[in-house]
N, C-alpha and C positions, 0 to 999 in steps of 0.2 A: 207588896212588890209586884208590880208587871210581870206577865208571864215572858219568857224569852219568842220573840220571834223564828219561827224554822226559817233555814236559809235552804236555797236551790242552786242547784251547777248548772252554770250555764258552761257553753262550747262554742268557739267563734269559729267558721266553716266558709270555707270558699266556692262562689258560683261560676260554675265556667258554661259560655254558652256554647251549642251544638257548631263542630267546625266548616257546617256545609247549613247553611240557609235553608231555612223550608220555604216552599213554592208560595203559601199563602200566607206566613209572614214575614216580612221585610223591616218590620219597625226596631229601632236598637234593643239592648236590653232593658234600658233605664223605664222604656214604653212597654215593651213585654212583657216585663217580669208584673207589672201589675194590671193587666188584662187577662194573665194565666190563673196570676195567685190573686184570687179576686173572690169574695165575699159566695158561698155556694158550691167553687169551684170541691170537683172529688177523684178521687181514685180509689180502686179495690185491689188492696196487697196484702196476700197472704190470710183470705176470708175476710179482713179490716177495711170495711170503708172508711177514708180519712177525706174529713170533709174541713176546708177553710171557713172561718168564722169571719164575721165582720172586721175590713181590715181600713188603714189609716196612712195616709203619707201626709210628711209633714220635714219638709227642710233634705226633700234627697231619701228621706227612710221610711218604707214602708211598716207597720206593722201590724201583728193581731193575732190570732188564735187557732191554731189548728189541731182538729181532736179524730178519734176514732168511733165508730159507730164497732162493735165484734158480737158474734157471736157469745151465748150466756149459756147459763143451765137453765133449764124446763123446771115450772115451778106449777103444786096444785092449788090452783085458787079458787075459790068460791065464784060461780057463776050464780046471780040472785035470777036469772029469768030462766035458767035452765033448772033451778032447783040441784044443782049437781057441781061437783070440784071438776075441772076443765084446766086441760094442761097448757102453760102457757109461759113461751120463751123472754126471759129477764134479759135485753141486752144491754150488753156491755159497753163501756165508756170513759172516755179520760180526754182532756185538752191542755195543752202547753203552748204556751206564748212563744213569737218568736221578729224578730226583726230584721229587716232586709237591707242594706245601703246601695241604691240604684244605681249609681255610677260606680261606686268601687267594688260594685260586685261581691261584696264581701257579710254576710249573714250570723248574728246571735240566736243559738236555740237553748230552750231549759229542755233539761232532760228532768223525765218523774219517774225514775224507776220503780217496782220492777214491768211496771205497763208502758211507761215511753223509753226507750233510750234513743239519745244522740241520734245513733245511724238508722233508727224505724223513721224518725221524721224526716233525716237527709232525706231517704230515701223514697219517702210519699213526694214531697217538696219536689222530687229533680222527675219523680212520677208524673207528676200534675204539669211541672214547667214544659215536660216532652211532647204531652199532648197527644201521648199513646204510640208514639213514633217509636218504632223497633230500630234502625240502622243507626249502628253509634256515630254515626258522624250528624245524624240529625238531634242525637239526644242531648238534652243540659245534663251539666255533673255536679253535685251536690258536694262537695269532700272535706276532709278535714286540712286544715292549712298549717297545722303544726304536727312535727315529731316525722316519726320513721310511718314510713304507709307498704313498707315490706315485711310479710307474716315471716319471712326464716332469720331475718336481721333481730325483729322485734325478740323471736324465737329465743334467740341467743345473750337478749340482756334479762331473761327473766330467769329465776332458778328455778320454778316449777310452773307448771299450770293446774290453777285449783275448778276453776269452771270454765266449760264450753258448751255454747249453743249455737247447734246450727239447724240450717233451715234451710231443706232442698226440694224443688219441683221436679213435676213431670219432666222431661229435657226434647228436644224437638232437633237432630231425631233421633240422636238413641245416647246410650251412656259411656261410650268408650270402655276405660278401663276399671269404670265404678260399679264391677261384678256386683259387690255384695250389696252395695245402696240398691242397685237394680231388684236383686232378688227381693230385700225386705219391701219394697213398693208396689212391687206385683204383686205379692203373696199377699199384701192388705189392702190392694188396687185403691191405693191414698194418691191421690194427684200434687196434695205436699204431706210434706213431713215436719216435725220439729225435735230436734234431739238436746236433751239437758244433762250435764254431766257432772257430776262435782268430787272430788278427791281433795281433803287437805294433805295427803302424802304424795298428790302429783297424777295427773292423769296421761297417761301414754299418748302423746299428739302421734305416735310415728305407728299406731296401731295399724294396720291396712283398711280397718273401715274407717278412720277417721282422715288417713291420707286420701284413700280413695272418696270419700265426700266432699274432701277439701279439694279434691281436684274439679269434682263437679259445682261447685261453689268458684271456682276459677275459668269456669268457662258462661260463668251468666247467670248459672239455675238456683241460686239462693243466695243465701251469707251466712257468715259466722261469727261469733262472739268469743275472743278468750277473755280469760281475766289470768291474771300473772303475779308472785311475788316474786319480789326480790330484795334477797337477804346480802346485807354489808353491814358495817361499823356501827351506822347508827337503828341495826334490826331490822323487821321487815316493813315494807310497803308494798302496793297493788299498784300491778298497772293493766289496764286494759287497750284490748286491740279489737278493730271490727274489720271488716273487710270489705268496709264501705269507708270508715272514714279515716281509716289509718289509727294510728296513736291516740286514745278520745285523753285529750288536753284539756283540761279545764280551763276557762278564765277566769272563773272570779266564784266566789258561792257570796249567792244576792239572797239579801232579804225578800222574804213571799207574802204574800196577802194572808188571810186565816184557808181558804182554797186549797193553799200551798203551791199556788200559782205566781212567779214574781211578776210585778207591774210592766205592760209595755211601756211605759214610760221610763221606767229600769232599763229594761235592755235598749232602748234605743241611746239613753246617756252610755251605757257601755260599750255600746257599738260604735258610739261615735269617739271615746276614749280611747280604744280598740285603737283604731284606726288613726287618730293624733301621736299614740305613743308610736306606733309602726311609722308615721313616718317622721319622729323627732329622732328616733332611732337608724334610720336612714339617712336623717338630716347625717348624724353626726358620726355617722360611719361613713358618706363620701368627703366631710371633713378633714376624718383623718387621713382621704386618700390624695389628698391634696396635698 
C-alpha cells in the first residue's frame, strides 16, 4: 500500500494597499504587487532574511516561493588546508509557497510550522510590498480576512491560554508603561526579544508583564502569538490568535509534495475556489435581499 500523503494548512488573507500613494509609484496594485513581490526581492525581520523565490502569473494569479535565510548554531568542522577543526555557522532555512490574485487582492499562504507560521509570512510579504516605508498610510497590509481580529473578544471565546509567543523590539523612543519589558532589554542590551510560554492549566494573559508587552506589541514594536482551548459538548479544540492576522482560519489542509511543501498550482486552484465560493455566497445572499 502507498504511503499516506502529508497534508498542509493553508490560510486565505487579504491585501490591502497603502491609503496615501507613494511619490515614485503610481501603477495599480494588480502592476505593483508583482514588481515588489518579484523573484530576489528580500526583507530582514526579526534576524530572518525572507527572500522571494522565482515567481509565476498566469490568469490574474501570481505565484511561488517565499523562504527565510536565519541565523543557525556554530559547528566544528574539519578545515583540510588549515590542518585544524574551524568554527563554522549552519544557517538556517525553510520555504512555503504562496499565491496572490491581482485584482481581488485577495492572497493563499501554507503555513509550516513550528518555522513558518501564517502571520511570519503576512508579515515579510506586507514587509517587502512597503518597500521599507515606515508611515502607515504609505504601508500595504497583509491580514487575515476571516474570524475576530480583537485580542479581548477572541480572549473571551477561549477557556484557557495554553501557549504564547511573543516578540518585542527596541521601541523608538521609549517604552511607555512597559516598565518591566524595559528593564529585561536593558539589563541584556537585546535590541529584540522572543518570549515562549506554555501552561496546559492556563497561562495568566493579565500578568503585568504580559499585559504590559502586549501593550508594547500594540503600538508597532513586535507581535504575538496565543493558542487557545476551548472546551464544550463536543470537548476540547484549539484555536489560535496572532496579532497580525487575527483569528488564523484555515481553509483547507492540501496535499504536499514529499518537501511538505503544497504545489503552487494547488493553491492557486484554491485561491481561485476561494474566491468563486465568496462570491456565489454573495450571489445568494443579495438574492435573498431582494
Amino acid at each position: 500500500m502507498a504511503p499516506r500523503r502529508k497534508r498542509g494548512r493553508v490560510y486565505v488573507l487579504d491585501i490591502i494597499p497603502p491609503q496615501q500613494k507613494n511619490l515614485f509609484d503610481f501603477a495599480p496594485p494588480s502592476e505593483s504587487i508583482p514588481t515588489h513581490v518579484a523573484r530576489g526581492a528580500r526583507v530582514t525581520r526579526y534576524r530572518r532574511e525572507w527572500i522571494i523565490g522565482p515567481t509565476e502569473v498566469e490568469d490574474d494569479v501570481l505565484t511561488g516561493r517565499i523562504g527565510f535565510v536565519g541565523e543557525g548554531p556554530v559547528a566544528e568542522l574539519w578545515d583540510e588546508t588549515k590542518k585544524d577543526f574551524v568554527d563554522e555557522e549552519i544557517r538556517t532555512g525553510l520555504t512555503t509557497p504562496f499565491a496572490i490574485h491581482l485584482k481581488r487582492l485577495v492572497a493563499v499562504v501554507q503555513e509550516r510550522r513550528p518555522a513558518i507560521s501564517v502571520s511570519a509570512v503576512a508579515g515579510a510579504l506586507q514587509d517587502i510590498l512597503s518597500q521599507g516605508a515606515k508611515e502607515p498610510d504609505l504601508r500595504w497590509q497583509v491580514t487575515g480576512r476571516q474570524g475576530v481580529r480583537d485580542l479581548e473578544v477572541w480572549l473571551n471565546t477561549v477557556s484557557r491560554v495554553t501557549r504564547l509567543s511573543m516578540m518585542a523590539r527596541v521601541p523608538n523612543p521609549n517604552y511607555r508603561d512597559a516598565h518591566d519589558l524595559k528593564a529585561l532589554m536593558e539589563q541584556t542590551e537585546a535590541e529584540v526579544i522572543r518570549l515562549e510560554m506554555e501552561s496546559d492549566a492556563g497561562i495568566d494573559v493579565r500578568a503585568p508583564f504580559i499585559e504590559q508587552t502586549q501593550g508594547h506589541v500594540d503600538r508597532g514594536y513586535g507581535e504575538a502569538t496565543y493558542v487557545g482551548e476551548i472546551d464544550d459538548r463536543n470537548g476540547s479544540h484549539r484555536s489560535t490568535f496572532s496579532t497580525r492576522v487575527g483569528v488564523e482560519i484555515p481553509s483547507e489542509e492540501l496535499e504536499t509534495e514529499e518537501n511538505g511543501e503544497v504545489p503552487t498550482s494547488t493553491l492557486r486552484t484554491e485561491l481561485v475556489r476561494s474566491i468563486e465560493t465568496e462570491d456565489t455566497d454573495r450571489g445568494d445572499s443579495d438574492t435573498r435581499h431582494t
